[in-house]
C-alpha atoms as a printed R data frame, in Angstrom:
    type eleno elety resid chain resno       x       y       z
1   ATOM     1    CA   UNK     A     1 150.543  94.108 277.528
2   ATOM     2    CA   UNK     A     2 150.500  90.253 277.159
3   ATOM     3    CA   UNK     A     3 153.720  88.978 278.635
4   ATOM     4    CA   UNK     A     4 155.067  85.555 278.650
5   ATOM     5    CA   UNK     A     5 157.489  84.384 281.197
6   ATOM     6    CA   UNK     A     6 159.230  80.942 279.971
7   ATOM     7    CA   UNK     A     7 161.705  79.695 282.890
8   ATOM     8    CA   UNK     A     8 163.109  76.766 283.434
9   ATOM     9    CA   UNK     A     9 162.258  76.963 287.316
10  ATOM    10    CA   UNK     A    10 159.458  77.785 289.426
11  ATOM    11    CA   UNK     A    11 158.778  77.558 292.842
12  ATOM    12    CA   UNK     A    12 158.669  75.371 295.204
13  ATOM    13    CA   UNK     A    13 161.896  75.141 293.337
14  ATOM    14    CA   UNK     A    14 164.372  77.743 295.411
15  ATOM    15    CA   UNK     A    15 167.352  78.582 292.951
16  ATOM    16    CA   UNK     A    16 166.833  82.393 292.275
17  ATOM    17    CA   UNK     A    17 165.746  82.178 289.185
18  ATOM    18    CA   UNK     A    18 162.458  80.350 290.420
19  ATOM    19    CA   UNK     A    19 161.718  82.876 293.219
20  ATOM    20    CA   UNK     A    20 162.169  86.173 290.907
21  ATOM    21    CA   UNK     A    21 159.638  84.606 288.189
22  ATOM    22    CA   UNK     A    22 157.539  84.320 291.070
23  ATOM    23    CA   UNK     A    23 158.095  87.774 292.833
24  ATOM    24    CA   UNK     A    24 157.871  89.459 289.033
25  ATOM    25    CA   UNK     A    25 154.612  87.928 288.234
26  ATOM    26    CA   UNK     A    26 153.210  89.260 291.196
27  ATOM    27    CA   UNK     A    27 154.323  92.681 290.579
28  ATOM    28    CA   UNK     A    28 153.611  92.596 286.537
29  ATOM    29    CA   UNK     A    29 150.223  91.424 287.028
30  ATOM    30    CA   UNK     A    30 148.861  94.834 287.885
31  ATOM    31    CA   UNK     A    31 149.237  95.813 284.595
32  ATOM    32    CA   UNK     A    32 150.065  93.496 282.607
33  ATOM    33    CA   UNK     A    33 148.578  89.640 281.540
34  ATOM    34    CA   UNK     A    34 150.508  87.517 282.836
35  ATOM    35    CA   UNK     A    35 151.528  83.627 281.934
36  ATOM    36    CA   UNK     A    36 154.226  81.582 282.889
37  ATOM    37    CA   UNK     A    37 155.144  78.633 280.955
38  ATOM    38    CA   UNK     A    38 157.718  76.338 283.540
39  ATOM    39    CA   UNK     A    39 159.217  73.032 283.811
40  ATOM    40    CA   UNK     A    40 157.496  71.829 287.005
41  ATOM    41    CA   UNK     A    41 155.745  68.986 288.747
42  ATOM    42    CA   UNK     A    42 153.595  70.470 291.722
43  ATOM    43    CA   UNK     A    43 153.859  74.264 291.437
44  ATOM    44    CA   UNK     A    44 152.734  77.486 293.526
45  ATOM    45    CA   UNK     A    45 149.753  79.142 292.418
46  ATOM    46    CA   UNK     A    46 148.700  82.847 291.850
47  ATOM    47    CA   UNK     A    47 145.971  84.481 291.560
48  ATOM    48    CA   UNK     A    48 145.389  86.196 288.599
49  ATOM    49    CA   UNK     A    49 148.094  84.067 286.807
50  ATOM    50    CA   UNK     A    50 148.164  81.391 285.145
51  ATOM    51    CA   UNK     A    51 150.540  79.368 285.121
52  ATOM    52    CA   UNK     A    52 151.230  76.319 282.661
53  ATOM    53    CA   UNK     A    53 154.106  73.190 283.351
54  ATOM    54    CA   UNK     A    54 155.577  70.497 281.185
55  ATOM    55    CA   UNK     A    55 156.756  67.434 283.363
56  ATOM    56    CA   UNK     A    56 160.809  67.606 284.061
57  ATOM    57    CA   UNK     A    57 160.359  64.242 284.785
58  ATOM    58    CA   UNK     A    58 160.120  63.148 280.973
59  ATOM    59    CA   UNK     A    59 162.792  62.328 278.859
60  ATOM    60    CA   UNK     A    60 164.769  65.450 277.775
61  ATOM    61    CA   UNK     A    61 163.963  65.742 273.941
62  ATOM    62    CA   UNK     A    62 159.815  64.947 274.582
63  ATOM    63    CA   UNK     A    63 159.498  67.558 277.198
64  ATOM    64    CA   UNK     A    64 161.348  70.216 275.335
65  ATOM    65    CA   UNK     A    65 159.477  69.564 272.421
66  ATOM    66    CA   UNK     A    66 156.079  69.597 274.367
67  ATOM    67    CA   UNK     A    67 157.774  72.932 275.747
68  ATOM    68    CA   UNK     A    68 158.081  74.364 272.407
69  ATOM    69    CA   UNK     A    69 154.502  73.746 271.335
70  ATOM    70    CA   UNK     A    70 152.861  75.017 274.287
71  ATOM    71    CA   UNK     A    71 155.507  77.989 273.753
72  ATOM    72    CA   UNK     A    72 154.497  78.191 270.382
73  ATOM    73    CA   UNK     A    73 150.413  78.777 271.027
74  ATOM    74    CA   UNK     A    74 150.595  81.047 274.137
75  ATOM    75    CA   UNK     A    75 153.400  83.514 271.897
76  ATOM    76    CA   UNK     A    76 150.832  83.659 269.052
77  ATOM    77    CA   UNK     A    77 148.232  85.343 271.272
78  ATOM    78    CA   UNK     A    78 151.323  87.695 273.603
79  ATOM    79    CA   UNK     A    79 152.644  90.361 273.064
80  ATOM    80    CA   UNK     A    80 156.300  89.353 274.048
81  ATOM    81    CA   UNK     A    81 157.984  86.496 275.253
82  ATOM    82    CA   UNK     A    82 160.716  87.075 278.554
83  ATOM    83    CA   UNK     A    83 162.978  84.256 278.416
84  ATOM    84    CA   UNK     A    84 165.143  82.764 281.529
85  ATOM    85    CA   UNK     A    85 168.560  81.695 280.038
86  ATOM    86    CA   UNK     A    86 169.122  78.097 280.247
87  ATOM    87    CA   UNK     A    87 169.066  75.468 277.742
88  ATOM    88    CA   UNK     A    88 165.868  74.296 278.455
89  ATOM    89    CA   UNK     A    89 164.314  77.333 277.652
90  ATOM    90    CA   UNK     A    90 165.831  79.025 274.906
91  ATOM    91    CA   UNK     A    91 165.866  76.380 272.322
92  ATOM    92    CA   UNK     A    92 162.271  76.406 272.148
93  ATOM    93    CA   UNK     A    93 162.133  80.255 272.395
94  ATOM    94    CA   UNK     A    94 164.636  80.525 269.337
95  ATOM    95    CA   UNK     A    95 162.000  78.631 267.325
96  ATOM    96    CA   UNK     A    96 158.772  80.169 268.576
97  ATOM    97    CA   UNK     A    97 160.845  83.630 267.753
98  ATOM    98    CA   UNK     A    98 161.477  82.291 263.929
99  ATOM    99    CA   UNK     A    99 157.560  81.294 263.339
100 ATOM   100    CA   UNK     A   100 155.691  83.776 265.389
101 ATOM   101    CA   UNK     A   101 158.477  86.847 265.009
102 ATOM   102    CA   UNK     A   102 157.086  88.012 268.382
103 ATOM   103    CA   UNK     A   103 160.014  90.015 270.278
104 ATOM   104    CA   UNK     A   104 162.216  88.077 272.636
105 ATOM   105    CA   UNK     A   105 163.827  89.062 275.592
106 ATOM   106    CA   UNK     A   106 166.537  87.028 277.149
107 ATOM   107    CA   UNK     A   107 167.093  87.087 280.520
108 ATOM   108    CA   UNK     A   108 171.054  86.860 281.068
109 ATOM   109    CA   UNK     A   109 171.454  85.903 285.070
110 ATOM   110    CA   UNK     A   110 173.980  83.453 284.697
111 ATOM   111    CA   UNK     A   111 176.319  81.984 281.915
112 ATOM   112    CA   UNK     A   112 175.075  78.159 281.908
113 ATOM   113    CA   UNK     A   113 178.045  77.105 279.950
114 ATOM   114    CA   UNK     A   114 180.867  77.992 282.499
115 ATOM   115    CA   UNK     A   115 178.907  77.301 285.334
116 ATOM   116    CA   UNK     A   116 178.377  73.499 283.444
117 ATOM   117    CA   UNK     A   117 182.250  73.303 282.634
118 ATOM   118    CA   UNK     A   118 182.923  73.879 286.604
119 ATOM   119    CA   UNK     A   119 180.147  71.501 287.733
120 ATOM   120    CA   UNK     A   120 181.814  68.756 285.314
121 ATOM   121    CA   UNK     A   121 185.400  69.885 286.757
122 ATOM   122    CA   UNK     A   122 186.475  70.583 282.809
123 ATOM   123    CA   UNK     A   123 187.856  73.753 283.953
124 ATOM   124    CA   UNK     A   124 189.124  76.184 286.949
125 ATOM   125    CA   UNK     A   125 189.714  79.392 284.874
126 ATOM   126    CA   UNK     A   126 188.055  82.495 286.597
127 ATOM   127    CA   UNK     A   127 184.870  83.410 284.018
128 ATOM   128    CA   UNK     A   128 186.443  85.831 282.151
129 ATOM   129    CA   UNK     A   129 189.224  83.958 281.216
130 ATOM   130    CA   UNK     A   130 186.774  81.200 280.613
131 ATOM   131    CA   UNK     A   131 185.311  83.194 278.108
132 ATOM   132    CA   UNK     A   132 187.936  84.056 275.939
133 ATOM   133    CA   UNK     A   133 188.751  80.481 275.540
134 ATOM   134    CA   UNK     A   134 186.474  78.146 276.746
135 ATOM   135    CA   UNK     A   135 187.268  74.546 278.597
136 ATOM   136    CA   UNK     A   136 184.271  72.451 276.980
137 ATOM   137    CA   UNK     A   137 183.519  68.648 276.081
138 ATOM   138    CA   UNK     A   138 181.075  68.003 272.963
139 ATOM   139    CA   UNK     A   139 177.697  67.988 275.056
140 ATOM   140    CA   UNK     A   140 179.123  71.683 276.064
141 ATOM   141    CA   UNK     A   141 179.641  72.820 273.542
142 ATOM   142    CA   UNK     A   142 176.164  72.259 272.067
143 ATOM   143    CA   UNK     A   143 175.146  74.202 274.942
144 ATOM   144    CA   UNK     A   144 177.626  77.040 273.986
145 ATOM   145    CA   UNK     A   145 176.716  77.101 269.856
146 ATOM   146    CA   UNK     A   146 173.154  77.446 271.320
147 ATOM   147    CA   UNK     A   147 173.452  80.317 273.984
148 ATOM   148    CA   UNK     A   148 175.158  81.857 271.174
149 ATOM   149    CA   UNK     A   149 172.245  81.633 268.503
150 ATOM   150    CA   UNK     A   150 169.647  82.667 271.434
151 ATOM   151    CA   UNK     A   151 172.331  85.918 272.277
152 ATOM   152    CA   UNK     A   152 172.114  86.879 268.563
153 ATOM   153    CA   UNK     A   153 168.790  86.187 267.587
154 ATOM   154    CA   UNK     A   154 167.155  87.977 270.919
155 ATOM   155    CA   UNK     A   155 165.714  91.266 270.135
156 ATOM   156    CA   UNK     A   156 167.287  92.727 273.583
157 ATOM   157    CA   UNK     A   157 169.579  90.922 276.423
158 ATOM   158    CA   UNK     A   158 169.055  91.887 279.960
159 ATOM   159    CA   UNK     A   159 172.264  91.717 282.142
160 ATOM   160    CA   UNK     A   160 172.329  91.749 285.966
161 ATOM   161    CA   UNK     A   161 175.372  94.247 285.943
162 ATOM   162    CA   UNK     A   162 177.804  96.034 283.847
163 ATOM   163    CA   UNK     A   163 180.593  93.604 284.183
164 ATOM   164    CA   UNK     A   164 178.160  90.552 283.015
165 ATOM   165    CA   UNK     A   165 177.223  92.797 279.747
166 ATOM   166    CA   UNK     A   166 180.667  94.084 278.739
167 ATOM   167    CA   UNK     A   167 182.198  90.464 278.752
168 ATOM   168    CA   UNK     A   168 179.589  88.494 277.237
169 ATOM   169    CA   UNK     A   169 179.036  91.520 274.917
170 ATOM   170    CA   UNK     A   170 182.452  91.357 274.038
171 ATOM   171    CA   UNK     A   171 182.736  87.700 273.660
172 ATOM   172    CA   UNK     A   172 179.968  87.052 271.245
173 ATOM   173    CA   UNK     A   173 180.564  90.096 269.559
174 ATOM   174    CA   UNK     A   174 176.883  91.575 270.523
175 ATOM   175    CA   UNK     A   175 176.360  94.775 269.534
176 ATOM   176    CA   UNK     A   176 175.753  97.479 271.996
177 ATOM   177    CA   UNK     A   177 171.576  98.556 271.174
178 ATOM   178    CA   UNK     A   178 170.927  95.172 272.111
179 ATOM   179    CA   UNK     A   179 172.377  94.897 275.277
180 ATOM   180    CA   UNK     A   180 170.914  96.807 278.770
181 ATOM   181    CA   UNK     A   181 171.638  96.732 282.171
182 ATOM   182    CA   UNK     A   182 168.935  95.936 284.835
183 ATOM   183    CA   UNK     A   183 169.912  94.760 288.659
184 ATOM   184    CA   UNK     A   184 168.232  92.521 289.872
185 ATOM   185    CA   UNK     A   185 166.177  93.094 292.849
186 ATOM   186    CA   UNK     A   186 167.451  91.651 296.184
187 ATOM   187    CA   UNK     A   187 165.639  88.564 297.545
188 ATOM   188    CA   UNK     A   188 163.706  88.986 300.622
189 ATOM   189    CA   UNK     A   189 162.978  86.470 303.536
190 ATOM   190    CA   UNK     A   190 160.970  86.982 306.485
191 ATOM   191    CA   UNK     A   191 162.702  85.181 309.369
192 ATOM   192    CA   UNK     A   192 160.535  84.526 312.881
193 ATOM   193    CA   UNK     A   193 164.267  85.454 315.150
194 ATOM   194    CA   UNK     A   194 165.672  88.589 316.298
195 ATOM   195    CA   UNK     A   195 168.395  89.417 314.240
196 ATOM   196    CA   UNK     A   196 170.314  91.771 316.563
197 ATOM   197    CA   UNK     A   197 174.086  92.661 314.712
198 ATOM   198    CA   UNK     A   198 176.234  90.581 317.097
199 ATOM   199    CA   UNK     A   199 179.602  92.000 318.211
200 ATOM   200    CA   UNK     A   200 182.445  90.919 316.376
201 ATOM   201    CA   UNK     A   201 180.309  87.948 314.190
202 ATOM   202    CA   UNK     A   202 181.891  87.566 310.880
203 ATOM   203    CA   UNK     A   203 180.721  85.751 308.141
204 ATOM   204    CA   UNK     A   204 182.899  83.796 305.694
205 ATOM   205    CA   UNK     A   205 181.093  83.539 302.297
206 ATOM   206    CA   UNK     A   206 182.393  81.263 299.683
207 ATOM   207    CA   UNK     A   207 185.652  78.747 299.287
208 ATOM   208    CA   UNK     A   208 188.150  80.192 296.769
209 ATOM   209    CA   UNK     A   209 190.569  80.396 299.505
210 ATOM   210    CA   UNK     A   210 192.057  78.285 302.299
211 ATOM   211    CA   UNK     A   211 190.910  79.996 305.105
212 ATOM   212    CA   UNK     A   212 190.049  78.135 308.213
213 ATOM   213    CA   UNK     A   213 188.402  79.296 311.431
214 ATOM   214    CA   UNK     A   214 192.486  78.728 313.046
215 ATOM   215    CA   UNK     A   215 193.856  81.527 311.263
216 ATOM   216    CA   UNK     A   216 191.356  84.009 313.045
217 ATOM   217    CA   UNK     A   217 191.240  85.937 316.180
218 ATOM   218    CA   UNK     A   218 190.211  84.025 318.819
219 ATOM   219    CA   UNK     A   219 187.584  87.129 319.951
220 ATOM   220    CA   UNK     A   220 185.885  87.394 316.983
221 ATOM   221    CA   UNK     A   221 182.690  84.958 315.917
222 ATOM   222    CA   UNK     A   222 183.829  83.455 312.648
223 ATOM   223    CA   UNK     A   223 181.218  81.183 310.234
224 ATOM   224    CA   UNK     A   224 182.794  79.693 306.909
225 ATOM   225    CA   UNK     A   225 179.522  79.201 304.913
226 ATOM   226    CA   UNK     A   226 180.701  76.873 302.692
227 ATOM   227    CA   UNK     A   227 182.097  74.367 305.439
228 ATOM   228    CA   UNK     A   228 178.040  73.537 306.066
229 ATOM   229    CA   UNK     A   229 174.881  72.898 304.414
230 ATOM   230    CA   UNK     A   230 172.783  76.107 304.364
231 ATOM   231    CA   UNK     A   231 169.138  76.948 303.120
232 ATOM   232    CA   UNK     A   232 168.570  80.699 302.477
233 ATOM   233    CA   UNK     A   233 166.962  81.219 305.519
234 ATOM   234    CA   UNK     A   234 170.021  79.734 307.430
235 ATOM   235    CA   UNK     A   235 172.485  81.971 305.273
236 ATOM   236    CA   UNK     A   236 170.351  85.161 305.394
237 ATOM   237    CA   UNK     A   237 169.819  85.139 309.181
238 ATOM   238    CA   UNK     A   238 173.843  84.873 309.348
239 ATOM   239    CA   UNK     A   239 173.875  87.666 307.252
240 ATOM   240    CA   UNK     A   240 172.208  89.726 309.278
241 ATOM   241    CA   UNK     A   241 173.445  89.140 312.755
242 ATOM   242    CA   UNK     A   242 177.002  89.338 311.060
243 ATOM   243    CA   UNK     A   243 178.901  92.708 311.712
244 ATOM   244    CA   UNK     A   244 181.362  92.373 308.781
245 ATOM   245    CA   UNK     A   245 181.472  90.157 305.534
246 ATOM   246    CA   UNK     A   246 184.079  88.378 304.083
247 ATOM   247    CA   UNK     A   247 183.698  87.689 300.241
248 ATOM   248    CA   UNK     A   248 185.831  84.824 299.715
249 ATOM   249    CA   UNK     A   249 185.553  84.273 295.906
250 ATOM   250    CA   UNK     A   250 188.282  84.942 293.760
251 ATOM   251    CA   UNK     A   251 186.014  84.620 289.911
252 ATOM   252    CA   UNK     A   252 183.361  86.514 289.030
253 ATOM   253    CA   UNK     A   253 180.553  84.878 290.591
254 ATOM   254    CA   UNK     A   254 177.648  86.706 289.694
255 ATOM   255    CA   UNK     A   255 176.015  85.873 292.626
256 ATOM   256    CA   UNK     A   256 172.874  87.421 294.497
257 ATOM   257    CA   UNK     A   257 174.531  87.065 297.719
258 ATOM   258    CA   UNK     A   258 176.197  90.454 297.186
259 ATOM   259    CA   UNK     A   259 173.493  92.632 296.828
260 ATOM   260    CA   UNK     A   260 171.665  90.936 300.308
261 ATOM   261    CA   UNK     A   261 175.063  92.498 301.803
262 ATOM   262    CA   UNK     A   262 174.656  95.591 300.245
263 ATOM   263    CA   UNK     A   263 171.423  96.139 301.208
264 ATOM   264    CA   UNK     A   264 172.074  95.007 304.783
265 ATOM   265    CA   UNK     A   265 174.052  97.682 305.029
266 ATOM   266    CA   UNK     A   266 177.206  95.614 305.626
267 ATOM   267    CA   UNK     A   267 180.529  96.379 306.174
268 ATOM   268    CA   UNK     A   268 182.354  94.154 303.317
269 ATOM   269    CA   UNK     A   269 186.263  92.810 302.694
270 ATOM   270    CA   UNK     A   270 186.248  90.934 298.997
271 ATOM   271    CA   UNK     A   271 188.895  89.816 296.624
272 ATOM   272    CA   UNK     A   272 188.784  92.694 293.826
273 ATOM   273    CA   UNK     A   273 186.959  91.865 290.562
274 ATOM   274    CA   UNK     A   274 184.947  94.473 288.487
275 ATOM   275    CA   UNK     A   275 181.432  92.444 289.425
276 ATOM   276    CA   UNK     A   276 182.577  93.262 293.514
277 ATOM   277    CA   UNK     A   277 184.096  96.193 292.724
278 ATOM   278    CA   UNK     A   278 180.154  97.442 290.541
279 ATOM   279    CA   UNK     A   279 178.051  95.584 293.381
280 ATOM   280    CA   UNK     A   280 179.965  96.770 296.007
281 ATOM   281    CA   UNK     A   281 181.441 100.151 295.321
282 ATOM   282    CA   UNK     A   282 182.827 102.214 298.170
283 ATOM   283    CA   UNK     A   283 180.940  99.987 300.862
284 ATOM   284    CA   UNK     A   284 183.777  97.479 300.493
285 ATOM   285    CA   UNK     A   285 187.126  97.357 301.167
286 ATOM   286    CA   UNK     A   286 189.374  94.966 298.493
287 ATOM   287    CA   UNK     A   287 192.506  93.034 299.485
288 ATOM   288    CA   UNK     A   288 194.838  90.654 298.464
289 ATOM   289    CA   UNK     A   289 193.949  87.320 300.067
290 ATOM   290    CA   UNK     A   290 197.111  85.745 299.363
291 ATOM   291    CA   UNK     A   291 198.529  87.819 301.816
292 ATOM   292    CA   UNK     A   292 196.481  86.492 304.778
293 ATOM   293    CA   UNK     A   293 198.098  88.833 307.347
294 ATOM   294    CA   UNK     A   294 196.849  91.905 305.051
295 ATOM   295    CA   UNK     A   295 193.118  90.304 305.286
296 ATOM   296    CA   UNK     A   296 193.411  89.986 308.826
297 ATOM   297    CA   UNK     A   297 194.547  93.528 309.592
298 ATOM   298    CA   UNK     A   298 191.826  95.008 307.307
299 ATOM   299    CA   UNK     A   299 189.163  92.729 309.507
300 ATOM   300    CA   UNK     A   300 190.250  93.963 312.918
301 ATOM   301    CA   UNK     A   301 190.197  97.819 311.560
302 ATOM   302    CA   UNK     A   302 186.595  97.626 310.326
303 ATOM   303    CA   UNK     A   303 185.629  95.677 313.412
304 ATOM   304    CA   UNK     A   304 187.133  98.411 315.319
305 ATOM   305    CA   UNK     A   305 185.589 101.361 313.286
306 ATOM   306    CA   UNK     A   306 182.583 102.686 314.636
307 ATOM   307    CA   UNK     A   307 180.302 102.848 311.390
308 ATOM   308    CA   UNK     A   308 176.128 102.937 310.846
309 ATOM   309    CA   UNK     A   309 174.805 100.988 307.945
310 ATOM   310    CA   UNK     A   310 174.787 102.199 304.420
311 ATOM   311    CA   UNK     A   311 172.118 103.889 303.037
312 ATOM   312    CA   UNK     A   312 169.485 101.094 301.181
313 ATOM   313    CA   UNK     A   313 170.806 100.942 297.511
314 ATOM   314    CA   UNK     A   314 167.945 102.195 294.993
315 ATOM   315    CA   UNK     A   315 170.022  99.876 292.029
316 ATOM   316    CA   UNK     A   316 168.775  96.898 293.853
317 ATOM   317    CA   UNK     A   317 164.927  98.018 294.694
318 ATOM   318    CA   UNK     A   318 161.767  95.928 292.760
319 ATOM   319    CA   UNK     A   319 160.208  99.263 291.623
320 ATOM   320    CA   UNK     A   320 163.487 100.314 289.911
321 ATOM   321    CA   UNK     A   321 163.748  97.076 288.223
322 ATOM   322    CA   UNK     A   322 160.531  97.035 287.176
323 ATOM   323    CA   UNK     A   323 160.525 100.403 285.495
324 ATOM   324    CA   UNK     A   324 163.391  99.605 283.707
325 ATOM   325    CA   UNK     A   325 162.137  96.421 282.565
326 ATOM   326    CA   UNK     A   326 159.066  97.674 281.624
327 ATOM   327    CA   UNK     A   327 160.738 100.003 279.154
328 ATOM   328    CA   UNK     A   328 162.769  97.601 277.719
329 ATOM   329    CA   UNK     A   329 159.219  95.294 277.197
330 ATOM   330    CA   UNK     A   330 157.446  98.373 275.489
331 ATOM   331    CA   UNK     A   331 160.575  99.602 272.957
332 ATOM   332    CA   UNK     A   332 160.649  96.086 271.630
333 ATOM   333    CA   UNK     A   333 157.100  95.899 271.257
334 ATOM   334    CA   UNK     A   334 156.838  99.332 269.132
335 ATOM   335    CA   UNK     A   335 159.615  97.924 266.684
């Protein structure tokens, strides 16, 4: 099959979305042909791939539209088009789609119009209640009437979990054959330390609460992640040595962070919301953090409790992701 991979990000970029373009490519080229069409300056290169970049460094309306036409004659020659959801990406992609009717598939990781409105401090709601009515200026809101054209016009819509599909589902009134479920494989970093479990090390992850390192036994190890500047490798080495987690994020995040932790095998206390609750299952234990007392008592008994690690979670694997995937690429191509 000829695939196209449009994203917004590549590496040496390091947001996820860059890094599982990369890792996917890598994997689909063993059966597959391969191209990736990014946004990118310098760019890392593989073999067997090729890889084509429109400069970021433009002004916004000249590279898109270069975007689009190099979209445009790669999709006439491909079989399908597998589209990263940002702005950037699928307003060419809806166009391509109209003149070449080759299938799209749109990759849903992330809602880029709530995670806008909180990066613009237009709103504070939770995502959920975000969605069902929205906090958005007039740029915004462009960027919402045009996620909600590429949602509709996409032939099929890949969600990261259940709780991502049912919500967006529900809130642009998608209809259920063209939505699917496919986790996303965890992220994986080879670090050059020993990364021995160290007793009592907790790690604090996130900052929807007011918790500070004072309010915490003095025998335990605590981090707060947010409270310092952290690359992946930083956070993911904390990760490991940590014995227990603490989720400290009250919204859906949507995050990748929770699926490292599953896969670590690591005992986890998080505020309950259906994405923690799906990630997370019974490998967590939810509380109330209001009630910091309640938080602290459920800390000390997992400490305490004499566990091994989880077995690895086959949800979160690349060859399960890729099957699935992989399906979904050839049932839009026989339509």
């Amino acid at each position: 099959m000829r695939i196209i991979i449009a994203t917004s990000l590549f590496p040496p970029e390091i947001e996820y979305v860059a890094t599982y373009v990369r890792e996917l490519a890598e994997h689909l080229k063993k059966d597959h042909q391969v191209q990736i069409l990014a946004y990118a300056g310098n760019f890392e290169k593989i073999d067997g791939v090729k890889i084509f970049t429109i400069n970021k460094k433009q002004p916004l309306f000249f590279r898109i539209f270069k975007y689009f036409i190099k979209l445009h004659k790669l999709a006439k020659q491909a079989d399908i088009m597998y589209v990263q959801n940002s702005t950037a990406t699928i307003l060419p992609a809806i166009l391509v789609k109209r003149l070449t009717k080759k299938p799209l598939i749109l990759n849903f990781i992330e809602d880029e119009v709530w995670k806008r409105a909180r990066h613009n401090n237009l709103t504070q709601k939770s995502w959920e209640n975000f969605l069902e009515q929205p906090d958005i200026d007039r740029r915004i809101g462009q960027i919402f009437n045009l996620q909600k054209q590429a949602l509709r016009q996409a032939d099929k819509i890949i969600f990261s979990c259940q709780a991502l599909a049912q919500a967006v589902a529900k809130s642009y009134s998608l209809p259920a054959e063209k939505t699917t479920v496919n986790y996303l494989p965890a992220e994986k970093i080879e670090l050059p330390l020993d990364q021995s479990i160290k007793k009592n090390h907790v790690l604090v992850f996130g900052q929807d609460f007011n918790l500070d390192t004072d309010q915490w036994d003095k025998d335990w190890k605590v981090v707060l992640a947010n409270k310092q500047s952290l690359s992946k490798a930083e956070l993911l080495y904390l990760l490991n040595i940590s014995e227990l987690i603490v989720y400290n994020i009250r919204s859906e995040n949507f995050d990748n962070f929770l699926v490292d932790c599953v896969l670590a095998g690591k005992k986890i206390v998080a505020n309950e919301t259906n994405y923690a609750k799906e990630i997370i299952g019974e490998q967590g234990v939810f509380v109330d953090f209001n009630n910091r007392q309640a938080v602290q008592e459920r800390i000390e008994q997992l400490l305490d409790k004499k566990s091994k690690n989880q077995a690895e979670d086959d949800r979160f694997i690349w060859e399960n992701h890729l099957r699935k995937l992989q399906d979904t690429f050839q049932a839009s191509v026989k339509k």
